[in-house]
C-alpha positions as CSV (number, residue, x, y, z in Angstrom):
1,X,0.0,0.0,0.0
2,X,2.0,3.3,-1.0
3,X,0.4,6.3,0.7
4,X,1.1,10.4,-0.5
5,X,1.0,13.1,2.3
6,X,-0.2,11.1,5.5
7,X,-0.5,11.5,8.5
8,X,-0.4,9.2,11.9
9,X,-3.0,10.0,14.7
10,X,-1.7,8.6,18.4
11,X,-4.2,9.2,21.2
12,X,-5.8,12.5,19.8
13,X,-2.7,14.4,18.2
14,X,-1.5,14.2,14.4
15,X,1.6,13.7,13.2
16,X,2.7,15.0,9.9
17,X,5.4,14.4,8.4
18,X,7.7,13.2,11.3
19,X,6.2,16.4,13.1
20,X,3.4,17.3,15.6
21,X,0.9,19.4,14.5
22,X,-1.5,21.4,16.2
23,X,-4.0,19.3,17.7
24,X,-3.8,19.1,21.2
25,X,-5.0,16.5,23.4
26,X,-8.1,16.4,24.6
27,X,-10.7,13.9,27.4
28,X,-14.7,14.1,26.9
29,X,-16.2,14.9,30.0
30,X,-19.7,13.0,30.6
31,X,-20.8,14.8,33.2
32,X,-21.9,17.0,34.7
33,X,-22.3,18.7,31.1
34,X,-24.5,22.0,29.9
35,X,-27.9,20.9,28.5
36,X,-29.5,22.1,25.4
37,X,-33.1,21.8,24.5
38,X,-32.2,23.0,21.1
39,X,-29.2,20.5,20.0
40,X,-26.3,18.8,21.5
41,X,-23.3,20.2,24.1
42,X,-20.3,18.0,24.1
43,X,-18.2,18.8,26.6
44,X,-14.5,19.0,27.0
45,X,-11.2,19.3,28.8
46,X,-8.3,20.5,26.2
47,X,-4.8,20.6,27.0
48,X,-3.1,23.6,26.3
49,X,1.1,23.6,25.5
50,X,0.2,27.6,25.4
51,X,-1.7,27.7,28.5
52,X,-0.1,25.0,30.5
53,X,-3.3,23.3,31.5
54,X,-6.4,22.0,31.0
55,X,-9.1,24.5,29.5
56,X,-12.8,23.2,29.6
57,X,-14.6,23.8,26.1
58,X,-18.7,23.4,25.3
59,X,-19.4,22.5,21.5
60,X,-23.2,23.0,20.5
61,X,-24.2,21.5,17.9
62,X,-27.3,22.0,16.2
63,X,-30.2,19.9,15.8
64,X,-29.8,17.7,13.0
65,X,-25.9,18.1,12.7
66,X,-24.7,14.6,11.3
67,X,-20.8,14.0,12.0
68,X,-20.8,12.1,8.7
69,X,-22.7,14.6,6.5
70,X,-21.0,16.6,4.2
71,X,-22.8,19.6,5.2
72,X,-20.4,22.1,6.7
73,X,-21.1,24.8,9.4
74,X,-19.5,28.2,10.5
75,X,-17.9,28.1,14.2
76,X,-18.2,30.9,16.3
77,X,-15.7,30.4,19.4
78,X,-17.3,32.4,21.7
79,X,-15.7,33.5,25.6
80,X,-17.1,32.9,29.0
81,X,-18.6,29.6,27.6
82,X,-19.7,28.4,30.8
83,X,-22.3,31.3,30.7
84,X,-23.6,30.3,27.0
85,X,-26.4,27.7,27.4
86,X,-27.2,26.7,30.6
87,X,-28.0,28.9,34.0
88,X,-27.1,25.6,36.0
89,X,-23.8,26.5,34.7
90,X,-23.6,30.2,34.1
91,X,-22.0,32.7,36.7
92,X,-25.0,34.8,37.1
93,X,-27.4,31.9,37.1
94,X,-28.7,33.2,33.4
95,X,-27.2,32.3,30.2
96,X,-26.7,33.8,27.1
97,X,-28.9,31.1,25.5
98,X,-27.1,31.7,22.7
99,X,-28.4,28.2,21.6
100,X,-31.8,29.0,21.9
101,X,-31.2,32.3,19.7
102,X,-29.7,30.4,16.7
103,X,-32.4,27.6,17.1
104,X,-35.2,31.1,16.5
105,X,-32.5,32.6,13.8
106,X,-33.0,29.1,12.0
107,X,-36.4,30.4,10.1
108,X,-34.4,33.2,9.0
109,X,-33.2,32.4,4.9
110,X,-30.4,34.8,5.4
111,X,-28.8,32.7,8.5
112,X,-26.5,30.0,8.2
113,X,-26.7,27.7,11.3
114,X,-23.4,27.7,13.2
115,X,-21.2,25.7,15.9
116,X,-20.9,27.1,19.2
117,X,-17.7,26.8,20.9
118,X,-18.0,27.9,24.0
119,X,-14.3,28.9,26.0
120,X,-15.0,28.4,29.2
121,X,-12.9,31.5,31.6
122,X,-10.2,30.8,33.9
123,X,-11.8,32.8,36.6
124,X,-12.0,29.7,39.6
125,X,-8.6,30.2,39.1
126,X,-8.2,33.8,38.9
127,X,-7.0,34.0,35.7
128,X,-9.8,35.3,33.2
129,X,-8.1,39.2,33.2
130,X,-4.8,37.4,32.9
131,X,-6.0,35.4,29.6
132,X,-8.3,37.9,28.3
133,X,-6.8,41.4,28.6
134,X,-5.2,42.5,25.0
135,X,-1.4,41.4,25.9
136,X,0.4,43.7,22.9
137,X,-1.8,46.5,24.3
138,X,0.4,47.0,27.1
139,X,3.2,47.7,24.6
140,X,1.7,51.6,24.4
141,X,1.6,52.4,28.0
142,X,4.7,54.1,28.9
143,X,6.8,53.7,32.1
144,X,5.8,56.6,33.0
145,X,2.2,55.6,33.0
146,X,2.2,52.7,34.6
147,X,1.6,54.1,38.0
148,X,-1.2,55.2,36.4
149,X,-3.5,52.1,35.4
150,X,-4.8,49.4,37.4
151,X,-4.0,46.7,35.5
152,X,-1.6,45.7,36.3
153,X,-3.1,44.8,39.7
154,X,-6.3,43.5,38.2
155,X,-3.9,41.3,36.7
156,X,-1.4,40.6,39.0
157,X,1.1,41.0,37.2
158,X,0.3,37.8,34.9
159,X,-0.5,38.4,31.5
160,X,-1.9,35.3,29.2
161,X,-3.3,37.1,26.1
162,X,-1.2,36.1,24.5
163,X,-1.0,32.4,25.2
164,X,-4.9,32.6,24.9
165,X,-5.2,33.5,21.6
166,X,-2.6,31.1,20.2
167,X,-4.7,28.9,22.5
168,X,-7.8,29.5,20.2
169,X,-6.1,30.2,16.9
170,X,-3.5,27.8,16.9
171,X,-4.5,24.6,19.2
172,X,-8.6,24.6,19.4
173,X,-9.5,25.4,16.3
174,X,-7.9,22.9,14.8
175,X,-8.9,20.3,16.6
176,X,-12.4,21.5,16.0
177,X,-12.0,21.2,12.5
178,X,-10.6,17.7,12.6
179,X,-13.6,16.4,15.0
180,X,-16.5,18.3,13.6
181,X,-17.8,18.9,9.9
182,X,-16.5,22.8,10.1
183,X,-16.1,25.5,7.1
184,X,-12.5,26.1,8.0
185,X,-12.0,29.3,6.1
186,X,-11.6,32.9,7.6
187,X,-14.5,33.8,6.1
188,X,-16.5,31.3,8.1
189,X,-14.5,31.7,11.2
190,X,-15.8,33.8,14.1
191,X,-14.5,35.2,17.7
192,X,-17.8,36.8,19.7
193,X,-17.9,37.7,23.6
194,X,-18.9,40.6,26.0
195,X,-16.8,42.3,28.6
196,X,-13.3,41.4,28.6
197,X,-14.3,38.7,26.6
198,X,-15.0,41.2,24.4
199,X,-12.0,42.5,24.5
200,X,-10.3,38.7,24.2
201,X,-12.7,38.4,20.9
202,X,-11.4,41.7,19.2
203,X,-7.8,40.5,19.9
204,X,-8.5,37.4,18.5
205,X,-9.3,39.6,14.7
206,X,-6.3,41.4,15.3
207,X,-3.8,38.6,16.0
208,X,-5.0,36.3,13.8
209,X,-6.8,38.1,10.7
210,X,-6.0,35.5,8.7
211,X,-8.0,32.6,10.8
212,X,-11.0,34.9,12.0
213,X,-13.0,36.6,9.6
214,X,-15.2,38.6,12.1
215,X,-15.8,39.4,15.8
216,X,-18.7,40.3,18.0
217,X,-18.1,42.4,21.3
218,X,-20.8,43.0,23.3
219,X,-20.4,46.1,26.2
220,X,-16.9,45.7,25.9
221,X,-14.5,46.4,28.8
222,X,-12.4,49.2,27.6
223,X,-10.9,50.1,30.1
224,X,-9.1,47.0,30.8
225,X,-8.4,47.3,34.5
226,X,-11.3,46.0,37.1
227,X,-11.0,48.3,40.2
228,X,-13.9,48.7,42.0
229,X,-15.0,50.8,44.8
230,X,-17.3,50.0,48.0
231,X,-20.7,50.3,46.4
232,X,-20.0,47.7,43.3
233,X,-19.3,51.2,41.0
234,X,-16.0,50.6,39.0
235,X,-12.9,53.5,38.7
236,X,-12.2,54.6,35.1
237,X,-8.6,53.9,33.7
238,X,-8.0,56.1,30.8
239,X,-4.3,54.8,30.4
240,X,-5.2,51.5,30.2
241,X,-8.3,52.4,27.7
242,X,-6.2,54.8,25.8
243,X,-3.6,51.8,25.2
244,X,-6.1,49.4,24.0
245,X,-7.4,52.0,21.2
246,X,-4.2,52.5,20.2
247,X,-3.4,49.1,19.9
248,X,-7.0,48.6,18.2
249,X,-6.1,51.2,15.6
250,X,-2.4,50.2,14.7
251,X,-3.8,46.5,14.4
252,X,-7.4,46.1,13.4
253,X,-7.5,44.2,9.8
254,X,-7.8,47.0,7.2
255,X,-8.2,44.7,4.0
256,X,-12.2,44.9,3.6
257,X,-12.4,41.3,4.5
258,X,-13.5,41.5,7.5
259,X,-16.5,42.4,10.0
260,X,-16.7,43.5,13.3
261,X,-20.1,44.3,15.5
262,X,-19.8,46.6,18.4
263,X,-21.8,47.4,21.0
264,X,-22.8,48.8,24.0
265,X,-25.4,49.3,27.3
266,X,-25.8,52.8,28.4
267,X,-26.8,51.6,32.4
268,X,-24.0,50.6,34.9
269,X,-20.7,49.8,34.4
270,X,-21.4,50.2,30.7
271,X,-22.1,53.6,31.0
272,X,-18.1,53.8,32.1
273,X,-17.3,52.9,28.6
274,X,-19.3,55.1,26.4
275,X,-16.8,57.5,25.8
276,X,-14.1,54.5,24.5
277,X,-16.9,53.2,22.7
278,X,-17.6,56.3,20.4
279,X,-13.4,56.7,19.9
280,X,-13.4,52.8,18.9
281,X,-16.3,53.4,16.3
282,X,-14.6,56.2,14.9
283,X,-11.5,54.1,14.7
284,X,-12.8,51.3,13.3
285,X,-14.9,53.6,10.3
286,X,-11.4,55.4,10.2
287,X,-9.7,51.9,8.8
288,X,-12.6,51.2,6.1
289,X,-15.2,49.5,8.5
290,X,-18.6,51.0,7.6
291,X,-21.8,49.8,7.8
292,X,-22.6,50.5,3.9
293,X,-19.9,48.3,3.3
294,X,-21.9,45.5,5.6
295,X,-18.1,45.0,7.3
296,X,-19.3,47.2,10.5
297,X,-22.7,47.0,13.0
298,X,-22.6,48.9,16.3
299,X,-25.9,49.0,18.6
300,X,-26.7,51.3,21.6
301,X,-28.4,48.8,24.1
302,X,-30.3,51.9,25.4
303,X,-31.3,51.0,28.7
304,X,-29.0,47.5,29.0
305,X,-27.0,47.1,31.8
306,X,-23.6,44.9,32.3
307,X,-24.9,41.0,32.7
308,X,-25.4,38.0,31.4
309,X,-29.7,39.2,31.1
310,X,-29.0,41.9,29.0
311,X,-26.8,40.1,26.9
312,X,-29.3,37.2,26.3
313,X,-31.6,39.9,25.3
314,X,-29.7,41.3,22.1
315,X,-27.6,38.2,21.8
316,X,-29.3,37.2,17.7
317,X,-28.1,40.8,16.8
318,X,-24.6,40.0,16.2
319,X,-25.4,36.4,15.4
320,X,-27.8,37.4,12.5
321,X,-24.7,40.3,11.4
322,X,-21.7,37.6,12.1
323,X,-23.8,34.8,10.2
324,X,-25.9,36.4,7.7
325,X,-25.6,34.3,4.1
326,X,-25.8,37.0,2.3
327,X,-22.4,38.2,3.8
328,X,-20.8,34.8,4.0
329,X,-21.7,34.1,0.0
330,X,-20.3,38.0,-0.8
331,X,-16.8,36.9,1.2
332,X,-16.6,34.3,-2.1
333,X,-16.8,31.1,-0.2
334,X,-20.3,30.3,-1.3
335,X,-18.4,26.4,-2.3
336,X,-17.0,25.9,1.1
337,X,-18.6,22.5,1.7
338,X,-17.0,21.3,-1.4
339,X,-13.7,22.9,-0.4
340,X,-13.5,21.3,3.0
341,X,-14.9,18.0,1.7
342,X,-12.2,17.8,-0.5
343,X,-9.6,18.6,2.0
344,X,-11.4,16.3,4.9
345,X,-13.3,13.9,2.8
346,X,-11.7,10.8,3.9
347,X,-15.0,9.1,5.9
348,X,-12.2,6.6,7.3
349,X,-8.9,6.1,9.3
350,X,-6.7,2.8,8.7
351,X,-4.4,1.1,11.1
352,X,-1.5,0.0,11.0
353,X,-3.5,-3.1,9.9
354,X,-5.2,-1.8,7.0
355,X,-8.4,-2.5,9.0
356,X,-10.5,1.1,8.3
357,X,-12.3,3.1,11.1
358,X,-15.2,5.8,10.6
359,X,-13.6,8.7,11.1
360,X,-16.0,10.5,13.4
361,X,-14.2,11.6,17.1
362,X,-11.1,10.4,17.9
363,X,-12.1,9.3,21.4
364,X,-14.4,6.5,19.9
365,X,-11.2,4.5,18.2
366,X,-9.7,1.7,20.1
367,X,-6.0,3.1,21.6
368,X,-3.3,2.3,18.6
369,X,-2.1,4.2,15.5
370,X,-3.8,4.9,12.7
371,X,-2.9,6.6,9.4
372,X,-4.7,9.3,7.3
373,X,-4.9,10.5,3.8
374,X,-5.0,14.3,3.2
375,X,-5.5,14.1,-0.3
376,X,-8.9,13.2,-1.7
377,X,-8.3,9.4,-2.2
378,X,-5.5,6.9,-0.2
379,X,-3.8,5.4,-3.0
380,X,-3.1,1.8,-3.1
């Protein structure tokens, strides 16, 4: 049996070429797990080279999604998963129900039915403003200003954006693709969270423009730092703020391929950031992003305060915007199925045996290991 351009799969990672590539390990969890009344959560602990550890990760899946189909589907890797779907789960004790919303966007002819990954934060560990405050950002406040911002206290001193974003860019999303029935392409390819996840989701566009075609942040946390006073009021940090829209303007994809929604609450600790939020908007119009062009949406949540309600409320805004068909056909990628078919179509895994295996997820296959054909057909 002579094989072209394999690859060797050992316990969940790929091998290519005498080389690991960037699948990272990875343990279903059975329970206890988020439930949907509108499709399927798997849930998952993946290990992270970048983050050293273990980061929990909710996949929804939408009713009818067939692991075998050839049927393809946008992701959208969305932050503070664990407050996505279910308020057993969520921090507030309300979720997003973000699956609900796609499950009502469905009747919708201009919406294409997504995955859901849902990041789960770090915070039992108190790292979520580590891993989700813009790292490069920090690279535009001066010496001289540090004395100035909080954040470095909000962080302690520990700063993960980094390692996040190649987290999601680098290690999740392609194991994602190789255990689900994905559209791959940038076009397809979405970031979306509020707060500082918000902030983690706009980084994610920046860093990696050529992996995420669009991001949603909801009331996002401009001003970076989280220092609060008495009464539950939080202190502005303008040095902090003023650092991430600098960093937003030197780095925000300017090629008219991509989209970004933006919006924000005008009650509570969203109130703090209007004045960020008007300076990003006329950043991001500054670098081409306008709503004529259908690359730019920004809402004013009049009324909306900063919480896990309010986001559930407006939550098939930037859904609808992020995965509207009419945009997704106009970004030229109308044959995506047939592209990813052709790069994933191989409906089987061989061992070392030649006996073949549906290739469906990894964690069903007897331990052993098992080779895979890139190309269209394994040649004989």
């Amino acid at each position: 049996m002579n094989f072209t351009k394999i690859s060797v799969i050992l316990l969940g990672s790929i091998v290519t070429s005498g080389s690991y590539a960037a699948i990272p390990n990875y343990e279903v969890i059975p329970s206890p797990v988020p439930v949907s009344d509108y499709g399927t959560i798997t849930r998952m602990a993946v290990t992270s080279e970048n983050l050293k550890g273990k980061i929990i990760v909710d996949i929804w899946t939408p009713e009818g999604y067939e692991a075998t189909s050839a049927k393809t589907y946008p992701v959208v890797y969305a932050h503070d998963g664990q407050n996505l779907f279910d308020s057993a789960f969520s921090y507030a004790g309300v979720p997003w129900a973000i699956d609900k919303a796609c499950s009502l966007l469905a009747t919708d002819s201009d919406f294409v039915m997504p995955i859901i990954v849902g990041i789960n934060n770090r915070g039992t560990e108190g790292l979520r403003p580590s891993d989700y405050f813009p790292e490069n950002a920090l690279d535009y406040i001066s010496p001289e200003q540090k004395d100035n911002s909080f954040i470095y206290q909000t962080c302690n001193d520990i700063f993960l954006g980094n390692e996040e974003a190649a987290f999601v860019a680098e290690e999740l999303k392609p194991l994602i693709d190789s255990l689900y029935t994905t559209a791959p392409g940038m076009e397809t390819t979405f970031a979306m969270g509020s707060s500082m996840g918000a902030l983690a989701s706009m980084y994610l566009l920046c860093e990696y423009p050529e992996i995420f075609g669009g991001a949603a942040c909801m009331s996002t946390h401009w001003i970076g730092s989280l220092n609060l006073n008495p009464d539950y009021t939080m202190n502005d940090d303008e040095v902090c703020a003023n650092a991430i829209l600098q960093y937003l303007s030197d780095h925000i994809p300017a090629d008219g391929m991509h989209r970004l929604y933006l919006d924000q609450g005008t009650q509570g600790w969203d109130a703090g950031y209007l004045k960020y939020e008007s300076i990003a908007r006329e950043i991001v119009r500054d670098k081409g992003y306008t709503e004529e062009s259908g690359q730019l949406y920004v809402y004013d949540a009049k009324g909306a305060g900063h919480n896990e309600w309010y986001w559930q409320q407006r939550v098939e805004i930037p859904l609808k915007f992020l995965l509207s068909k009419e945009a997704i056909d106009a970004a030229g990628i109308r044959d995506s199925s047939v592209a990813h078919e052709e790069s994933f179509s191989e409906k089987y895994i061989y061992d070392l045996n030649g006996i073949a295996y549906p290739l469906t997820h990894f964690d069903t296959l007897p331990s052993g290991l098992y080779i895979r054909n890139q190309e269209k057909y394994l040649k004989r």
